[in-house]
N, C-alpha and C positions, 0 to 999 in steps of 0.2 A: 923598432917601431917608429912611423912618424911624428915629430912631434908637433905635428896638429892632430893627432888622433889623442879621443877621447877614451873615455869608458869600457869595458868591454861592453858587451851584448849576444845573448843567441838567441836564435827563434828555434822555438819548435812547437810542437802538437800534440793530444792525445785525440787520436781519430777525428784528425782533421778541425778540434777545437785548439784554433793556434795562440799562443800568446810571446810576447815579449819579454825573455827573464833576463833580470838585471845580474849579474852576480854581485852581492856584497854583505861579502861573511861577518868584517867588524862594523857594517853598519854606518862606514862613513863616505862613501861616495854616494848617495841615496838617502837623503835623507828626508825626512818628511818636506821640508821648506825648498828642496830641490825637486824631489818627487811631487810635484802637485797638481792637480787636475788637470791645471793647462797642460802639465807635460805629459802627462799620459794620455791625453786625447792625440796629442803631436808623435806620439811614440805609435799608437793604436791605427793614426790617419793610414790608407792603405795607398793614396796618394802620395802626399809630403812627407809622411813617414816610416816607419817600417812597415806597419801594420800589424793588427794582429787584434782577437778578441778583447785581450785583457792584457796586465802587465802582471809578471810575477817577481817579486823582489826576494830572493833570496840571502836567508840574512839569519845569522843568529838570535834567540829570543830576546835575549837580555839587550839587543841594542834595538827594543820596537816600545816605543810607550806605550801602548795598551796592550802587552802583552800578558800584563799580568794580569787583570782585569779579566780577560776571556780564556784567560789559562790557568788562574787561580792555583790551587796547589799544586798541580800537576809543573808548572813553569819550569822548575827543578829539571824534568824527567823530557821537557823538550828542549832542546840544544838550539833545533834548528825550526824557523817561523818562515811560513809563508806567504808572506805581504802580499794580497792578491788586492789587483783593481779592474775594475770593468772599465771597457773599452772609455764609458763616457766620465771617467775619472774616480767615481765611488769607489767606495772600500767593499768589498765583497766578502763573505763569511766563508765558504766553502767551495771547491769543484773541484768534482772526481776526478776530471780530465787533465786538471791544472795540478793537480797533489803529486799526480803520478811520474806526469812528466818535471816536476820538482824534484823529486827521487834519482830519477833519471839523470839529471844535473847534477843534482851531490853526487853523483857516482862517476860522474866521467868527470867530473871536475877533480877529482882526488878526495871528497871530501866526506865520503864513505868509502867502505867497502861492501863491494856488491856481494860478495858470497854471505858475510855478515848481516846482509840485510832481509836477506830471506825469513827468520821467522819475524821481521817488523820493526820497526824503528817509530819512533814518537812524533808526529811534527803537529807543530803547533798552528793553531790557522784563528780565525775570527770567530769562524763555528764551534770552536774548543779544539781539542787534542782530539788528533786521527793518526791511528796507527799505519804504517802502507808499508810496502815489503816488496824484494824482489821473487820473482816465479823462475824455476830455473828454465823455461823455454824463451826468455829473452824479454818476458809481457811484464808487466805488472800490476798488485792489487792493493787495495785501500779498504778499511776497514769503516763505514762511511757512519756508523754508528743506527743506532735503530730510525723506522720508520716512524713517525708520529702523524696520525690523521688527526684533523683539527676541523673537522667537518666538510660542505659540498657549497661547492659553487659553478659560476657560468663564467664561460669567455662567450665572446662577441667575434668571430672574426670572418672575413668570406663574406659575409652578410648574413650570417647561422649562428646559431646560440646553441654551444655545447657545453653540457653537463660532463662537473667534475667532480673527484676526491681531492682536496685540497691536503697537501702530505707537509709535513717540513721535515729539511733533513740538513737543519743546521740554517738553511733558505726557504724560504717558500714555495709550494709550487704547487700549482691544476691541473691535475691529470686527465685527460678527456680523452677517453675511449671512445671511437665513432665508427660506426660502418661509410662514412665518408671516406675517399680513398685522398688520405693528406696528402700526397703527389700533386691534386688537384687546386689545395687551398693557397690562398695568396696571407704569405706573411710577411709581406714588406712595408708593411705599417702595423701597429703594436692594437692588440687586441683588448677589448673593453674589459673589465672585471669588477666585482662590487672591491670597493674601494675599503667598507669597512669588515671587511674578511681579512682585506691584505691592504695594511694601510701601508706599509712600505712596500709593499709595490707585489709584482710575483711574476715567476718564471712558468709560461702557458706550455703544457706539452699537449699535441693532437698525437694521440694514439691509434694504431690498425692492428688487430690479435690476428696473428698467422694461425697460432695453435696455441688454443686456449691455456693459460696457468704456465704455457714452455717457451712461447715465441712471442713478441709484438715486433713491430716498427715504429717507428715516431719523426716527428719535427717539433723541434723547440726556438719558442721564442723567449731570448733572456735579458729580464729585465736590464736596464742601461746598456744593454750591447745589439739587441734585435734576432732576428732568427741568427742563430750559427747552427754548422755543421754537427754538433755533437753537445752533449750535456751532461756530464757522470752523472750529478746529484740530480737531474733531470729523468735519467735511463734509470736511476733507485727508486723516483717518484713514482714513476711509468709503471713499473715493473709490481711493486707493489699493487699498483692498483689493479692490474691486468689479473694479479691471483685474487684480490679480492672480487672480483668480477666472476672467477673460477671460484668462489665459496671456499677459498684458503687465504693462509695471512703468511705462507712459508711457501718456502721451492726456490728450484733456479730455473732465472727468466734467460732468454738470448732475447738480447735488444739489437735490434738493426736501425742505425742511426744513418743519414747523408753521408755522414763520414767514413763509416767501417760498421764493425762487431764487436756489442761487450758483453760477457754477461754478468748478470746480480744473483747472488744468493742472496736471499731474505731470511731471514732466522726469527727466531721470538725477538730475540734481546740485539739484533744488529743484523747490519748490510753489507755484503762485501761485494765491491765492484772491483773486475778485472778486464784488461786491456792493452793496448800497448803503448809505448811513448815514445815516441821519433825528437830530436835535434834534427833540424832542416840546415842552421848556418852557424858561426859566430864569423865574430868581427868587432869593429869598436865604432863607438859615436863617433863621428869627424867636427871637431870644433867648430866647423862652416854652419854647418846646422845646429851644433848647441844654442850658437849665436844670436840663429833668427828670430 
């Protein structure tokens, strides 16, 4: 290897929601005082730097200070945490997209075994401990924990005011069903919301039902990062609401996202979202750029 080369790094995606994972299993190339907003916006730039939604740090529990805090007894039973940050440098609690393809990683990295991982594995994240697991057709699922509605609200965006189910699922989020065809809607500016619904912010989904309570589509715009391709905890939101709209709070949805294909089962007591997770590259930081 050269020795102006840094760090490693790979990119990859889960349906086209890409991020930037770090590897660093003991915690010490990555550290919070290294990892810090300026750097992950610099990591995220799709310009100056890699790009990518978000950054994922991959990393064992015990080397994250608040890991115990959001993982409370369970710490023990997670090995592995997944230090997730939106593009514009925050800390982010959950993504289906982002979990999966973290699996994905411990396993080409050496650092599972995938046949092992089938019936689930523990990882630790911001939103609590989520189970996720290999599917033997090459995909993988996550166990996203139940849906929680917390009442309805409005986004602002197009210049229309759409009515939502506001869900969390570990994140906030507004689900808006519309016979508006989202194709149409412009979300390249961040749409209005009441503020004291979601004082920390929220992730907007515009919904379209193909087939009631079985099918939607969607576009999401996520908080700190803007519209992306794809949203796990977004397409859980979605999905849910789509059956509540069908007069059920259960079933499996297929979500068709900009990206790809997931689908959610919704259960009384939990979510399972399934999909796939691509590696696009590695490689390492080049000193040139750690520099700048």
């Amino acid at each position: 290897m050269n020795s102006q080369t840094g760090p490693r790094v790979l990119l990859g995606h889960g349906t086209e929601n890409d991020f930037v994972v770090l590897p660093d299993p003991d915690g010490d190339v990555w550290p919070d005082s290294r990892l810090d907003a300026a750097m992950v916006r610099r990591l995220c730039d799709r310009r100056a730097g890699l790009g990518g939604d978000g950054v994922l740090r991959v990393v064992r529990s015990v080397h994250v200070p608040d890991a115990p805090e959001v993982l409370g007894e369970t710490l023990d039973r997670c090995e592995w945490f997944m230090d997730h940050r939106n593009a514009d440098g925050s800390h982010a609690e959950m993504c289906g997209n982002g979990i999966r393809l973290f699996l994905h990683v411990l396993v080409t990295e050496g650092l599972l075994d995938r046949s092992a991982c089938e019936a689930g594995v523990l990882v630790g994240t911001r939103g609590g401990p989520r189970r996720v697991g290999a599917t033997p057709d090459g995909a993988y699922w996550v166990d996203m924990g139940p849906t929680r509605p917390f009442g309805e609200g409005e986004a602002r965006l197009s210049g229309r005011a759409f009515a939502g189910l506001a869900v969390s699922m570990g994140n906030p989020h507004l689900a808006c069903l519309t016979e508006v065809d989202v194709d149409s809607l412009d979300l390249s500016a961040a749409p209005s919301f009441d503020a004291a619904l979601f004082p920390e912010g929220v992730n907007v989904e515009v919904i379209n039902v193909v087939e009631p309570g079985e099918h939607i589509r969607l576009r999401v715009f996520e908080r700190g990062v803007g519209e992306t391709r794809s949203c796990g905890t977004g397409a859980c939101a979605a999905a849910y609401a789509g059956l509540v709209a069908d007069g059920r709070t259960s079933g499996t949805v297929i979500v068709d996202v900009p990206g790809g294909r997931l689908s959610v089962r919704v259960d009384e007591g939990t979510t399972v979202l399934t999909g796939p997770a691509v590696i696009v590259s590695t490689g390492a930081l080049c000193a040139e750029w750690l520099a700048g």
